[in-house]
LOFIFI-790700 format. One record per residue (C-alpha): chain; x, y, z. Coordinates in steps of 0.05 Angstrom, whole numbers. Example, Ala and Ser with C-alpha at 12.3 -4.5 7.8 and 13.67 -1.06 7.14 Angstrom:
<sites>
+------+--------+--------+--------+
| unit |     px |     py |     pz |
+------+--------+--------+--------+
|    A |    246 |    -90 |    156 |
|    A |    273 |    -21 |    143 |
+------+--------+--------+--------+
</sites>
This chain:
<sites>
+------+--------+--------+--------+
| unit |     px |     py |     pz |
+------+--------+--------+--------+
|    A |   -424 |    906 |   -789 |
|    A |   -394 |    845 |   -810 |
|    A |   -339 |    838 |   -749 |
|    A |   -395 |    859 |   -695 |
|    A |   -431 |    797 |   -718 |
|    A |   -372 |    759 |   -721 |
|    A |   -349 |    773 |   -648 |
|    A |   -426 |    753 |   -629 |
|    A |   -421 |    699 |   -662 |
|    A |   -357 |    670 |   -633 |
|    A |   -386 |    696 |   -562 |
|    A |   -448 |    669 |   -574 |
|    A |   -424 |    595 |   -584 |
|    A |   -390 |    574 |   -522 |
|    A |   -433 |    617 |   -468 |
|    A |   -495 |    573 |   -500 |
|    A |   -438 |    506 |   -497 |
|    A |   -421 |    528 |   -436 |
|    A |   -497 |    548 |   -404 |
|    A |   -519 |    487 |   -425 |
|    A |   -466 |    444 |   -404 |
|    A |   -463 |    466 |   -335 |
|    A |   -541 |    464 |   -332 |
|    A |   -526 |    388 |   -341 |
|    A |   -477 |    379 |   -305 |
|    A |   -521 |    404 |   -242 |
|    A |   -582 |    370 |   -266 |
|    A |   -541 |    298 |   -263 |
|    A |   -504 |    319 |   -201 |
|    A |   -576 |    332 |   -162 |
|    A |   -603 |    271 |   -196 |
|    A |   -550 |    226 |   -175 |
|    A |   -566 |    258 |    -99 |
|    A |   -639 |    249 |   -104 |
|    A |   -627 |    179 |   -136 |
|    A |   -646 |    148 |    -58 |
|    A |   -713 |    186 |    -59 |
|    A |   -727 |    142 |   -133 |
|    A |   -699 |     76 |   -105 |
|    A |   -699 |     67 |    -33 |
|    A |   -755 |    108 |     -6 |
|    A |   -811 |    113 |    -56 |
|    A |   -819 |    176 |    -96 |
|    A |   -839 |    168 |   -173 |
|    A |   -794 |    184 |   -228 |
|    A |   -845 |    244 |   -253 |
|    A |   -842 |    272 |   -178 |
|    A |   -760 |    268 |   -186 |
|    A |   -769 |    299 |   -250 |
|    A |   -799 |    363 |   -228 |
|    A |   -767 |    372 |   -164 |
|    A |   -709 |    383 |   -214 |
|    A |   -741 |    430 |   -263 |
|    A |   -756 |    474 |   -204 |
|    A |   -683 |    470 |   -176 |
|    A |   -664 |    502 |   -245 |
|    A |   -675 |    580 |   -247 |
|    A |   -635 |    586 |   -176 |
|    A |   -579 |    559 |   -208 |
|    A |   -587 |    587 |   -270 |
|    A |   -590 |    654 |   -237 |
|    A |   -511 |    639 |   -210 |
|    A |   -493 |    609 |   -274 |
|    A |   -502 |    661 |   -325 |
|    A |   -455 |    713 |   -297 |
|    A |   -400 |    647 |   -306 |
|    A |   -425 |    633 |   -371 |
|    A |   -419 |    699 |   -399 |
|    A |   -346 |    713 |   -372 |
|    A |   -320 |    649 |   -391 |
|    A |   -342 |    662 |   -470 |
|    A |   -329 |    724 |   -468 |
|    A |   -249 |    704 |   -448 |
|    A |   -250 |    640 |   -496 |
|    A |   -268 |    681 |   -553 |
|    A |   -218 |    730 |   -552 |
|    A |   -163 |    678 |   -529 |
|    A |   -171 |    659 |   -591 |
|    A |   -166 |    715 |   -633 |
|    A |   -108 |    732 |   -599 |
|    A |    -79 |    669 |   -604 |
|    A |    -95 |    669 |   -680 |
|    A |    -59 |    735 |   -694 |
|    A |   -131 |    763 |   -710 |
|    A |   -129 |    814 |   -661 |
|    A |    -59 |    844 |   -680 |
|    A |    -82 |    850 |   -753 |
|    A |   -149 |    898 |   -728 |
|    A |    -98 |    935 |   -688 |
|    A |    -60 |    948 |   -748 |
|    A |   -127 |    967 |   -788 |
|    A |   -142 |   1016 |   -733 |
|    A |   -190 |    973 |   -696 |
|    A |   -178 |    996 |   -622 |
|    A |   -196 |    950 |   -559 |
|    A |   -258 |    997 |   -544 |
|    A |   -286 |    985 |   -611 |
|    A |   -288 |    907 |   -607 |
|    A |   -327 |    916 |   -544 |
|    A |   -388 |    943 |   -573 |
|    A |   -420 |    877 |   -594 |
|    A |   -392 |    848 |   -531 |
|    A |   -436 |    902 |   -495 |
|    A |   -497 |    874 |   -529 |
|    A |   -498 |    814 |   -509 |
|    A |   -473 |    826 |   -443 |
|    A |   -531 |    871 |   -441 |
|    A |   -573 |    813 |   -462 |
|    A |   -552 |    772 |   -415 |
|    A |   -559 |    811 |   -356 |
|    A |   -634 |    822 |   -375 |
|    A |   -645 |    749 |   -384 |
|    A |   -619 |    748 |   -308 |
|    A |   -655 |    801 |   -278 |
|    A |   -725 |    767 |   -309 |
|    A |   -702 |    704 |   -280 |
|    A |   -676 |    732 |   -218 |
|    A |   -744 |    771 |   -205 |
|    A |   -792 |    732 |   -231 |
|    A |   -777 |    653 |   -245 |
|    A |   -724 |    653 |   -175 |
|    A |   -777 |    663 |   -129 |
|    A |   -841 |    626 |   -167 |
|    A |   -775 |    571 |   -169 |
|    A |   -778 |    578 |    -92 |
|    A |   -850 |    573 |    -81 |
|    A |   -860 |    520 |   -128 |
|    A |   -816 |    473 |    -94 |
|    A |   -844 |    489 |    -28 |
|    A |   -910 |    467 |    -58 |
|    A |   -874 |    403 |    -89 |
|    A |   -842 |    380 |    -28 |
|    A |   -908 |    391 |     10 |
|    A |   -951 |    347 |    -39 |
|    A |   -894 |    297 |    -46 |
|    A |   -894 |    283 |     37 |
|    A |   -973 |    279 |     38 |
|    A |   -965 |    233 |    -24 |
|    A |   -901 |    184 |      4 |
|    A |   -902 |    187 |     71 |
|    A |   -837 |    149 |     72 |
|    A |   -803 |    217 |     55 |
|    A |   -816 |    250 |    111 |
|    A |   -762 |    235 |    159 |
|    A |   -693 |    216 |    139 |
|    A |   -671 |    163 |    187 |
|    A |   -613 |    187 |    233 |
|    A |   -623 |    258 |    226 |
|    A |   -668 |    311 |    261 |
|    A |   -720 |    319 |    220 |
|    A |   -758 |    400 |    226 |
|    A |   -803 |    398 |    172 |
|    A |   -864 |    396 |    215 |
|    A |   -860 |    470 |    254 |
|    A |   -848 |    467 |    320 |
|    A |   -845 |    392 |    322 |
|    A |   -771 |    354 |    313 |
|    A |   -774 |    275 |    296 |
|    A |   -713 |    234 |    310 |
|    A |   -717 |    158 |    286 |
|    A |   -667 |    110 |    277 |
|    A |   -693 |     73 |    219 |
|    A |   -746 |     98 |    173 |
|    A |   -770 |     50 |    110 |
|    A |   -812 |     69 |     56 |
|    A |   -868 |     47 |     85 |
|    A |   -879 |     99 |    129 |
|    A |   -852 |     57 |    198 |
|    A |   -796 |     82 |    248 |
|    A |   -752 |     53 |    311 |
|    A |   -719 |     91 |    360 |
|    A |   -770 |    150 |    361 |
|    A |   -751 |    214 |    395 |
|    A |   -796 |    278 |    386 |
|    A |   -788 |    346 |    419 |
|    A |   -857 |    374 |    417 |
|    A |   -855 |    454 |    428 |
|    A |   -922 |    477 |    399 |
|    A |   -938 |    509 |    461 |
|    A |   -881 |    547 |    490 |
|    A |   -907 |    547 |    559 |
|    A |   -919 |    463 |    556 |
|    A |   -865 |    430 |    515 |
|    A |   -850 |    354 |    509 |
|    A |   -812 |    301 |    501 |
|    A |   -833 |    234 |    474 |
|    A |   -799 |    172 |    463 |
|    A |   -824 |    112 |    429 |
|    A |   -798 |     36 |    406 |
|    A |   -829 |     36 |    344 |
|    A |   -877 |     82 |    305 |
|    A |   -925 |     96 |    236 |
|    A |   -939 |    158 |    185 |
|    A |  -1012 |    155 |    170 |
|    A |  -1036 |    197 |    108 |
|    A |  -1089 |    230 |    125 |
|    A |  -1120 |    262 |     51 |
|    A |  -1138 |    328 |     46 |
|    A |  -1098 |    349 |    115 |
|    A |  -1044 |    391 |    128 |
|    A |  -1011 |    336 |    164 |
|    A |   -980 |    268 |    172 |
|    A |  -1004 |    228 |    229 |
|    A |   -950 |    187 |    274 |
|    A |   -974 |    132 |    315 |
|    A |   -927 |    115 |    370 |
|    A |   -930 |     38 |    411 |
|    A |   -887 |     28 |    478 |
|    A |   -866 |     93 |    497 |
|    A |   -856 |    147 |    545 |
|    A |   -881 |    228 |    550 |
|    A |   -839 |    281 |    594 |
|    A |   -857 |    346 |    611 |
|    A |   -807 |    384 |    641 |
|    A |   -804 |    431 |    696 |
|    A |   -798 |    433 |    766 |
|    A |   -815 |    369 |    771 |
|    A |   -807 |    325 |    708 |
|    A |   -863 |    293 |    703 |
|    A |   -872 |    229 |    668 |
|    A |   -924 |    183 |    640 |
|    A |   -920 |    121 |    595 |
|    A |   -962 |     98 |    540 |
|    A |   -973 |     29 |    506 |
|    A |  -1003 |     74 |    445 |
|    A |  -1006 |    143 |    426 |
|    A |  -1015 |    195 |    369 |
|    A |   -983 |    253 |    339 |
|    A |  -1001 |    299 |    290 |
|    A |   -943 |    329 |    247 |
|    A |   -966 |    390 |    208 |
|    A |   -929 |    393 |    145 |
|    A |   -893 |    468 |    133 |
|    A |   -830 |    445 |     85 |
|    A |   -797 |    496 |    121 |
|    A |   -820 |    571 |    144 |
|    A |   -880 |    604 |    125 |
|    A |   -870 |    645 |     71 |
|    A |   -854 |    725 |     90 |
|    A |   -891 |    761 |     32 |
|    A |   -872 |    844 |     28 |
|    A |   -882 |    877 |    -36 |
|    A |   -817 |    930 |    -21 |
|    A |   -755 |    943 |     10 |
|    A |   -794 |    991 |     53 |
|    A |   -832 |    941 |     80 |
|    A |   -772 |    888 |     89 |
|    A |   -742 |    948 |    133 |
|    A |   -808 |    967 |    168 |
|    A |   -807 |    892 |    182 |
|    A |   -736 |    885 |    205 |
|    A |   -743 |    951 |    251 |
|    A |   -818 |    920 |    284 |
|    A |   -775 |    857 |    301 |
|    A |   -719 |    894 |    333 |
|    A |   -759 |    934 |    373 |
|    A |   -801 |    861 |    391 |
|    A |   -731 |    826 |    414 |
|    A |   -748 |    782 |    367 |
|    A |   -697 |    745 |    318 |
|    A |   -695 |    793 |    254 |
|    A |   -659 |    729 |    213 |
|    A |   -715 |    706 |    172 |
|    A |   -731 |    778 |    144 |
|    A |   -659 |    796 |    133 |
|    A |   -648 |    736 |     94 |
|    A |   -705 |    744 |     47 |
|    A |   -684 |    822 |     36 |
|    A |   -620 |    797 |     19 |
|    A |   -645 |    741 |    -28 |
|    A |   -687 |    792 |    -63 |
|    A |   -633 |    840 |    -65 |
|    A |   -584 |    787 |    -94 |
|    A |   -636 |    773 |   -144 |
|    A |   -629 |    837 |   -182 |
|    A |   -547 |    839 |   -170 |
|    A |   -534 |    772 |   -211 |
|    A |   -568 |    818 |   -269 |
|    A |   -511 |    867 |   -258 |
|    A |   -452 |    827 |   -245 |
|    A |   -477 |    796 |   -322 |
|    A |   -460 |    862 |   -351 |
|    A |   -400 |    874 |   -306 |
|    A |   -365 |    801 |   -325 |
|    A |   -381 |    804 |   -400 |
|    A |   -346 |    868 |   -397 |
|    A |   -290 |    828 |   -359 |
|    A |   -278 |    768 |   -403 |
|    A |   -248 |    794 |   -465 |
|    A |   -197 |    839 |   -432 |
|    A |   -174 |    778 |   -397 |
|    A |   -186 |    724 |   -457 |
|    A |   -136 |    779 |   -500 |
|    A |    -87 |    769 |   -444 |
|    A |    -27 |    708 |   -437 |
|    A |      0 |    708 |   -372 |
|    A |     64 |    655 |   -376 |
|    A |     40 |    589 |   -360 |
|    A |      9 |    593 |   -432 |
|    A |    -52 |    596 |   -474 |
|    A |    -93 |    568 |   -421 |
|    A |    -75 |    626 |   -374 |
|    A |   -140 |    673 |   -376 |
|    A |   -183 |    615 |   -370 |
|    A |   -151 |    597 |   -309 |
|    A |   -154 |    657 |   -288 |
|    A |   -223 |    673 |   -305 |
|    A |   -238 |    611 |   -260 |
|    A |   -194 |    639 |   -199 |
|    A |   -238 |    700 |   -195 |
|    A |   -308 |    666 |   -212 |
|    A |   -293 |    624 |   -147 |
|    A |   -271 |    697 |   -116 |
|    A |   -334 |    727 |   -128 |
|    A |   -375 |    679 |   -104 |
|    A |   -328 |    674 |    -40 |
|    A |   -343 |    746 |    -34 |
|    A |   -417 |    732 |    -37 |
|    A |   -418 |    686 |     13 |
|    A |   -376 |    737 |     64 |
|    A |   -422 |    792 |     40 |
|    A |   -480 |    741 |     72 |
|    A |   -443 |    723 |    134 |
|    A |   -428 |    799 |    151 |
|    A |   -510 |    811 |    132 |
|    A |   -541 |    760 |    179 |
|    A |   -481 |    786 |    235 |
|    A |   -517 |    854 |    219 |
|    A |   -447 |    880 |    212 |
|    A |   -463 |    919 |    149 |
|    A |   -538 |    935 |    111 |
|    A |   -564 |    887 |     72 |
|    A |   -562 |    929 |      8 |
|    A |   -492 |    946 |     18 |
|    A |   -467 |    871 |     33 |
|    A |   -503 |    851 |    -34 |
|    A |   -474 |    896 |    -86 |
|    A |   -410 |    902 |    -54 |
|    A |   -381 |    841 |    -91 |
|    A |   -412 |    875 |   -156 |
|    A |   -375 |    940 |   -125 |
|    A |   -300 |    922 |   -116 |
|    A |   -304 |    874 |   -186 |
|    A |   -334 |    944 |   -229 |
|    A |   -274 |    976 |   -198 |
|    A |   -230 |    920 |   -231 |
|    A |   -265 |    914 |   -297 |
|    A |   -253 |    989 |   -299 |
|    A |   -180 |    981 |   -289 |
|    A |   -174 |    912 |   -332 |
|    A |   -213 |    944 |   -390 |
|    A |   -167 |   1011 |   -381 |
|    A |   -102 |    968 |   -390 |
|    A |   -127 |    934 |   -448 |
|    A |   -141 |    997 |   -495 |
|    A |    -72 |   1021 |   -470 |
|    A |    -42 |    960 |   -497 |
|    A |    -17 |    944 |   -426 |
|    A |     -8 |    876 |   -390 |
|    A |    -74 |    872 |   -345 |
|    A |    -32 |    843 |   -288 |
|    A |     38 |    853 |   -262 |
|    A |     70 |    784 |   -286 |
|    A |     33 |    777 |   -360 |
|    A |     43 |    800 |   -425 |
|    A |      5 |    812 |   -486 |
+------+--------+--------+--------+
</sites>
């Protein structure tokens, strides 16, 4: 019908505006963060380039539930602000029946996020993994940040005061735990990152420094020069489990073990969280309009502001949800779709005041 594509239309124009804009926005924001790598430590422009394209799906994953609520409420602040809506009351248009191309495309939406979500989030993941691997072998004056612990070598931390692009350090510290049973400490005045082609890892060569081993008796031995060879990991090794079955098999070996279940519950939940931004889509198109027909007193403006309060809400809520996961306080799928849960229970009651003609909260009107 002519008014279904009219409300898709007037949907349809500021979640693209307003998808595409934020995409920018985070794409100038990262660049402007990443600007150091391009200037002051020696990573190309094309390297830059797609260390950016990868950070896109993740964020586009927690952008599209945004984008969608936020059209969804600027397109029917206006036609309520343009009288429109009153005059399809009066023609016997009810609330309900407006929301059926709003469903569509909220239905759209959510699919475009659960394909994201399961398949471009985690190839997103790996890629940049991949990325920041090749770009350390390639610039070794990446590799450690000056001032900073530095873990992206396993088991091996590097601590330098100054680092240039070149690849040389001052003020070397390096706890070496690679075996357990044997760990070290190493100091150094002044070290060098060696490529080493086709390796998995950097080599460091330390001159005027000192090794300790401790123990009983610390024992100590000094060295005019001395190598190291950092392994490069960018991070853990991947945990790869084609089910939730096996993510709990996993978690349930490790408790058993003693060992730290941290890693697997925060790739369950990551996976889990994946297919919830899909729903929360459907759940916040459903959302907007109710609150884009509504004018609380401070003015047109109102449901946008308010749309923005309880975007910043749910993601609060995510982020508690995490905390109480990794505590092991509550399961992992019930701490990722209970955001999803307690703002379904609100859509219901938003939506539910709407048809009835009914201020959606306490202080607004209609």
């Amino acid at each position: 019908m002519i008014l279904d594509r009219y409300l898709a239309r007037e949907i349809a124009v500021p979640f693209l505006l307003g998808l595409f804009g934020l995409i920018a926005l985070f794409m100038i924001n990262q660049f402007v963060h990443l600007a150091d790598l391009l200037v002051g430590r020696g990573m190309s422009l094309y390297g830059l380039l797609k260390v950016l394209a990868v950070l896109v799906p993740p964020f586009l994953l927690i952008t599209l539930p945004a984008a969608i609520f936020l059209a969804g409420i600027v397109a029917f602040a206006r036609l309520s602000s343009d009288s429109e809506f009153v005059a399809l009351k009066a023609s016997g248009v009810s609330f309900l029946r407006l929301m059926r191309p709003v469903l569509a495309i909220a239905l759209l939406v959510a699919a475009a996020a659960l394909w994201v979500g399961v398949a471009f989030e985690p190839w997103g993941k790996g890629k940049l993994k991949h990325l920041a691997t090749r770009t350390l072998k390639e610039n070794t004056g990446l590799a450690i940040t000056p001032g900073t612990f530095n873990d992206l070598f396993g088991d091996v931390v590097v601590y330098a005061e100054t680092a240039t692009s070149s690849g040389r350090l001052t003020g070397i510290f390096i706890s070496d735990e690679r075996d357990p049973r044997r760990p070290l400490l190493v100091t150094a005045l002044e070290g060098r990152l060696v490529q080493d082609p086709g390796q998995d890892f950097l080599g460091l060569h330390l001159t005027g420094g000192e090794i300790f081993r401790p123990g009983i008796k610390v024992q100590r031995v000094r060295f005019a020069e001395y190598d190291v060879k950092l392994r490069i990991t960018s991070g853990d090794e991947p945990l790869l489990f084609d089910s939730p079955q096996a993510l709990k098999a996993e978690l349930e070996r490790r408790r058993a073990a003693g060992e730290p279940p941290g890693r697997v519950l925060q790739l369950w939940l990551d996976r889990t969280k994946n297919v919830t931004f899909g729903a929360a889509c459907l759940i916040f198109g459903l959302l907007g309009p109710a609150l884009g027909l509504h004018h609380v007193r401070s003015g047109r403006m109102g449901g946008l502001t308010l749309g923005v309060v309880l975007i910043l809400i749910y993601y609060v809520l995510i982020s508690v949800a995490q905390a109480l996961v990794m505590g092991e306080r509550v399961p992992v799928v019930v701490g990722a779709w209970m955001p999803n849960a307690l703002f379904l229970l609100g859509t219901l009651y938003v939506i539910a005041r709407a048809q009835g003609d009914r201020p959606v909260t306490p202080w607004g009107r209609r």
